[in-house]
N, CA, C and O atoms as a DFTB+ gen file, in Angstrom:
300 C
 N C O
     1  1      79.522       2.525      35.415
     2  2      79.159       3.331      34.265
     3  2      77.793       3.961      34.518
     4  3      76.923       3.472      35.239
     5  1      77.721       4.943      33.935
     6  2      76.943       5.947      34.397
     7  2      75.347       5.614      33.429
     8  3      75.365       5.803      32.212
     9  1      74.275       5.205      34.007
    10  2      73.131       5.288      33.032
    11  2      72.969       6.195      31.899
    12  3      73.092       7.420      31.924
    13  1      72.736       5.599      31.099
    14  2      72.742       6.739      29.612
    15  2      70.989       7.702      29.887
    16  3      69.922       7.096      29.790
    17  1      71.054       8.923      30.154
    18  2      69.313       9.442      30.464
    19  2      68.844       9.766      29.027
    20  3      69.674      10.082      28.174
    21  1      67.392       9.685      28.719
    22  2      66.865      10.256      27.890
    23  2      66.868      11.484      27.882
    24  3      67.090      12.103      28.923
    25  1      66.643      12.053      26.809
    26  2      66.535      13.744      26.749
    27  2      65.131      14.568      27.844
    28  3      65.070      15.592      28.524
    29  1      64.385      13.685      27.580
    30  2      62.882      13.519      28.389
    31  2      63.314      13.451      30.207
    32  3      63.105      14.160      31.191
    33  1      63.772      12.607      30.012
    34  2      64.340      12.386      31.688
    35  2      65.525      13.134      32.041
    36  3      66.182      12.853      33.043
    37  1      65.748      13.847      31.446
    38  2      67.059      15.380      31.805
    39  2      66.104      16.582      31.846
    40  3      66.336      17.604      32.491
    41  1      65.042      16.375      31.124
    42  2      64.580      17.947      31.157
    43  2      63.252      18.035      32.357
    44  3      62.881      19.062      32.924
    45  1      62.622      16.476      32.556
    46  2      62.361      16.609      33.906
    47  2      63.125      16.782      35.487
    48  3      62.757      17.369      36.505
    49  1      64.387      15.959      35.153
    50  2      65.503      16.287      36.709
    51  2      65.559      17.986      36.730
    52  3      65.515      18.594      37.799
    53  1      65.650      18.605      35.560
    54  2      65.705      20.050      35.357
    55  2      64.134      20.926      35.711
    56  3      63.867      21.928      36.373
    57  1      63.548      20.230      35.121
    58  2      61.855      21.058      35.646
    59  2      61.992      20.800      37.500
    60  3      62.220      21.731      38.273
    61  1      61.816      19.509      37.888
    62  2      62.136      18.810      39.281
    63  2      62.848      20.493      39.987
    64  3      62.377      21.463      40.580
    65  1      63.970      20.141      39.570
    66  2      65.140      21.212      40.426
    67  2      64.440      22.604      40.444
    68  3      64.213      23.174      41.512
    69  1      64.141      23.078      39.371
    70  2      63.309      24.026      39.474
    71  2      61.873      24.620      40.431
    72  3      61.732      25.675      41.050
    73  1      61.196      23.778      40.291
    74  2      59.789      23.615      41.289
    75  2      60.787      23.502      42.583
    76  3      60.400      23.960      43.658
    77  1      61.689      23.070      42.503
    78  2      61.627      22.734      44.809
    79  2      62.530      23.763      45.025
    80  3      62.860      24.124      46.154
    81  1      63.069      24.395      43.696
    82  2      63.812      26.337      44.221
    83  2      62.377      27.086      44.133
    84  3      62.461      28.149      44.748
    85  1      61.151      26.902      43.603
    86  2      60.085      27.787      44.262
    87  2      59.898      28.250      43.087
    88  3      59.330      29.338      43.172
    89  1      60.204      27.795      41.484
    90  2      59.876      28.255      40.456
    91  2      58.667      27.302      40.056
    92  3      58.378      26.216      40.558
    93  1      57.772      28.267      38.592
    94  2      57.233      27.301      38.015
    95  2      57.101      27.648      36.525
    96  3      57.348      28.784      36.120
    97  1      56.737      26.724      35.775
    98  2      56.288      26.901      34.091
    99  2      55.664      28.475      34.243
   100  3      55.323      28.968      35.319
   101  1      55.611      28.968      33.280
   102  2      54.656      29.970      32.730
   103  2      55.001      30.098      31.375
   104  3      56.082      30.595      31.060
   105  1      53.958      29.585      30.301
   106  2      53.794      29.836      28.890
   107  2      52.964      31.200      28.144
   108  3      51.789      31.443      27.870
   109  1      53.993      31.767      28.024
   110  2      53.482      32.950      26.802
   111  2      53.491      33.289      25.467
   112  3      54.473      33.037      24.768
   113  1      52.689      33.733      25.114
   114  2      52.497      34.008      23.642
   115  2      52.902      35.010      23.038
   116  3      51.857      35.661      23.024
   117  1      53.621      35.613      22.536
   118  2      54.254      36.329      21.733
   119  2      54.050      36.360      20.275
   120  3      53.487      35.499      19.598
   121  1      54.713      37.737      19.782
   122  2      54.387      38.094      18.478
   123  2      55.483      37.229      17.616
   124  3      56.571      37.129      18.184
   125  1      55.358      36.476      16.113
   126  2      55.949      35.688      15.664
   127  2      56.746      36.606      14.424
   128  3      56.367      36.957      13.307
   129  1      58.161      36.834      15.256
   130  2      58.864      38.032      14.756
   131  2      59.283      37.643      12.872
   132  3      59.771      38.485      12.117
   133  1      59.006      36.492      12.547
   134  2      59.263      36.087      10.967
   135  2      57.957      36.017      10.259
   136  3      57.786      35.558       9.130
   137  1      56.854      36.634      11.223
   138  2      55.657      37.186       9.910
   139  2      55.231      37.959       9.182
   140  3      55.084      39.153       9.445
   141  1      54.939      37.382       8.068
   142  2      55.116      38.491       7.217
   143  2      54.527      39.637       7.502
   144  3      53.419      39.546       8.031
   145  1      54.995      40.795       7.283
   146  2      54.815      42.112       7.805
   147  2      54.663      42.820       9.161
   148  3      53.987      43.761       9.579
   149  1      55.797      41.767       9.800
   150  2      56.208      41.923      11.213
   151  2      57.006      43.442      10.972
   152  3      56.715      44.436      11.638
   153  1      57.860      43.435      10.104
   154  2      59.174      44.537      10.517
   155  2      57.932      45.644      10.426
   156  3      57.474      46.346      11.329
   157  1      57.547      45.559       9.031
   158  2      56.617      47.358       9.314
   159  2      55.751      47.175      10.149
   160  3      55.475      48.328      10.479
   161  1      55.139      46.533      10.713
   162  2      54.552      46.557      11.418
   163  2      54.863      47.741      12.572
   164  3      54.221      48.765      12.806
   165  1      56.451      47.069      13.396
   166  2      57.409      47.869      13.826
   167  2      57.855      48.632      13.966
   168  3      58.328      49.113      14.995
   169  1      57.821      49.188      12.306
   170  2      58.199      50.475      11.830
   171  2      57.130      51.478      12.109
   172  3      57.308      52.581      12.625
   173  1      55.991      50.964      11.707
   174  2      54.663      51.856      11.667
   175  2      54.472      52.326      13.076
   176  3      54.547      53.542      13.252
   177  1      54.205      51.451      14.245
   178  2      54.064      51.677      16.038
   179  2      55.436      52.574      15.795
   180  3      55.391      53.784      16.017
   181  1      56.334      52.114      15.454
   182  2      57.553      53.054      16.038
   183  2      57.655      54.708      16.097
   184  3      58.061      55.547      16.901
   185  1      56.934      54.687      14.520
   186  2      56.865      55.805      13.847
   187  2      55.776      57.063      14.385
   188  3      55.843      58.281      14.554
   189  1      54.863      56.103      14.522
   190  2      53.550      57.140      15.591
   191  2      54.191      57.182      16.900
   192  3      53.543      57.952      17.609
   193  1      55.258      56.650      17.572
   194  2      55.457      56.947      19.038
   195  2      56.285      58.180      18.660
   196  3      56.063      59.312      19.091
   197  1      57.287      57.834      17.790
   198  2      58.189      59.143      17.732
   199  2      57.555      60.315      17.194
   200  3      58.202      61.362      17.227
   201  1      56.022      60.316      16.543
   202  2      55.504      61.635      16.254
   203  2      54.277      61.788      17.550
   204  3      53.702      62.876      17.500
   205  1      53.854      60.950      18.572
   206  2      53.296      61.617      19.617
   207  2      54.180      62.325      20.687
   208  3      53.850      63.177      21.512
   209  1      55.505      61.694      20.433
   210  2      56.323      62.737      21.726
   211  2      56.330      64.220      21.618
   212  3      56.338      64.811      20.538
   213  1      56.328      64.756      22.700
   214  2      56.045      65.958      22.321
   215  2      56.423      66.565      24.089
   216  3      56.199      65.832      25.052
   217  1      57.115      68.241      24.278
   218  2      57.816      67.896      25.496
   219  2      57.021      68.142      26.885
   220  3      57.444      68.759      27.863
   221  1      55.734      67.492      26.730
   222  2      55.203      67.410      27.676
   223  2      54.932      65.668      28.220
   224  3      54.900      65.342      29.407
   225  1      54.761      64.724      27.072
   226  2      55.221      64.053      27.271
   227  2      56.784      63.265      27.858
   228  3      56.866      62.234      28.526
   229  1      57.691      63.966      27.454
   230  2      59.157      63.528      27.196
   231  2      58.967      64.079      28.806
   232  3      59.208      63.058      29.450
   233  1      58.622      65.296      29.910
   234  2      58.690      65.177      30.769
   235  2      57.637      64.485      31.931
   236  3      57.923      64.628      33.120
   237  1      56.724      63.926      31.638
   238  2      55.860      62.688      32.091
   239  2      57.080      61.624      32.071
   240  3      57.388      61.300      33.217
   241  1      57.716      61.110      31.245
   242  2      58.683      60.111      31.071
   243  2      59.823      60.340      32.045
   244  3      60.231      59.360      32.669
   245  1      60.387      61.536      32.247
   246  2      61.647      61.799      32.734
   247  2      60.994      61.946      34.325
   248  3      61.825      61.588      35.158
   249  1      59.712      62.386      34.915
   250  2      59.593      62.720      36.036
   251  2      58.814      60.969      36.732
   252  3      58.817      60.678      37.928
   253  1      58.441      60.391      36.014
   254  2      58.296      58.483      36.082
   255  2      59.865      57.967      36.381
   256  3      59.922      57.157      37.306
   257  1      61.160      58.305      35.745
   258  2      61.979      57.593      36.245
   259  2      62.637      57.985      37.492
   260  3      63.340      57.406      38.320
   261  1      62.167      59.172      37.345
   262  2      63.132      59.861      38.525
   263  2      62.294      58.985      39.744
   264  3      63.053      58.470      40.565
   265  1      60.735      58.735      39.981
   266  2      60.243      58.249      41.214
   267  2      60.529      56.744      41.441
   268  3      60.543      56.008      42.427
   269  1      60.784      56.576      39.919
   270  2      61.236      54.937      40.218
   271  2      62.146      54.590      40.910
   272  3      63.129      55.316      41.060
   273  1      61.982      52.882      41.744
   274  2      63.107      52.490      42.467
   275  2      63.632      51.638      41.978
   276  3      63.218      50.479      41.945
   277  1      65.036      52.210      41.322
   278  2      65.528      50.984      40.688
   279  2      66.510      50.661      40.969
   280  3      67.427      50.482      40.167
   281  1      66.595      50.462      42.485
   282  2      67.640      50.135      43.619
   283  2      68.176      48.576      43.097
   284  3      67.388      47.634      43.024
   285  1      69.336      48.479      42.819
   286  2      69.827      46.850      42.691
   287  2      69.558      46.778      41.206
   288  3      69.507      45.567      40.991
   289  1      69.344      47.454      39.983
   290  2      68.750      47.024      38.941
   291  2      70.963      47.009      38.427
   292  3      71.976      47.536      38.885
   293  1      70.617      46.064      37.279
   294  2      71.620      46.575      36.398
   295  2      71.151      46.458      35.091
   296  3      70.037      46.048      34.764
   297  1      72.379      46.975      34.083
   298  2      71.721      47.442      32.747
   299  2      72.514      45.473      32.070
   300  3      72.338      45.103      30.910
């Protein structure tokens, strides 16, 4: 019969496996999408991007993807 593991001792065999494929932790901080006045927030940035475009911008954007290499990417 198979040892019963702690939850603790599964998520280290899992960190373990990880580190010796050449990965590691990295903790980031992010915006806390259920605060209050997250959505407008959203709305507001959204709203000034869609009134700075303008088509000199829109071709800055289009002549950036074209140089990009996005050999192997998928959507």
């Amino acid at each position: 019969m198979a040892a019963i593991k702690t939850g603790a001792a599964r998520v280290q065999r899992r960190r373990d496996k990880l580190r010796a494929a050449g990965l590691r932790p990295l903790q980031i901080w992010v915006p806390d999408t259920r605060a209050i006045g997250f959505a407008e927030e959203c709305v507001r940035q959204a709203r000034l991007i869609r009134q700075s475009e303008n088509a000199e911008s829109l071709a800055e954007d289009e002549a950036w993807a074209e140089e990009s290499d996005i050999t192997g990417w998928t959507a």
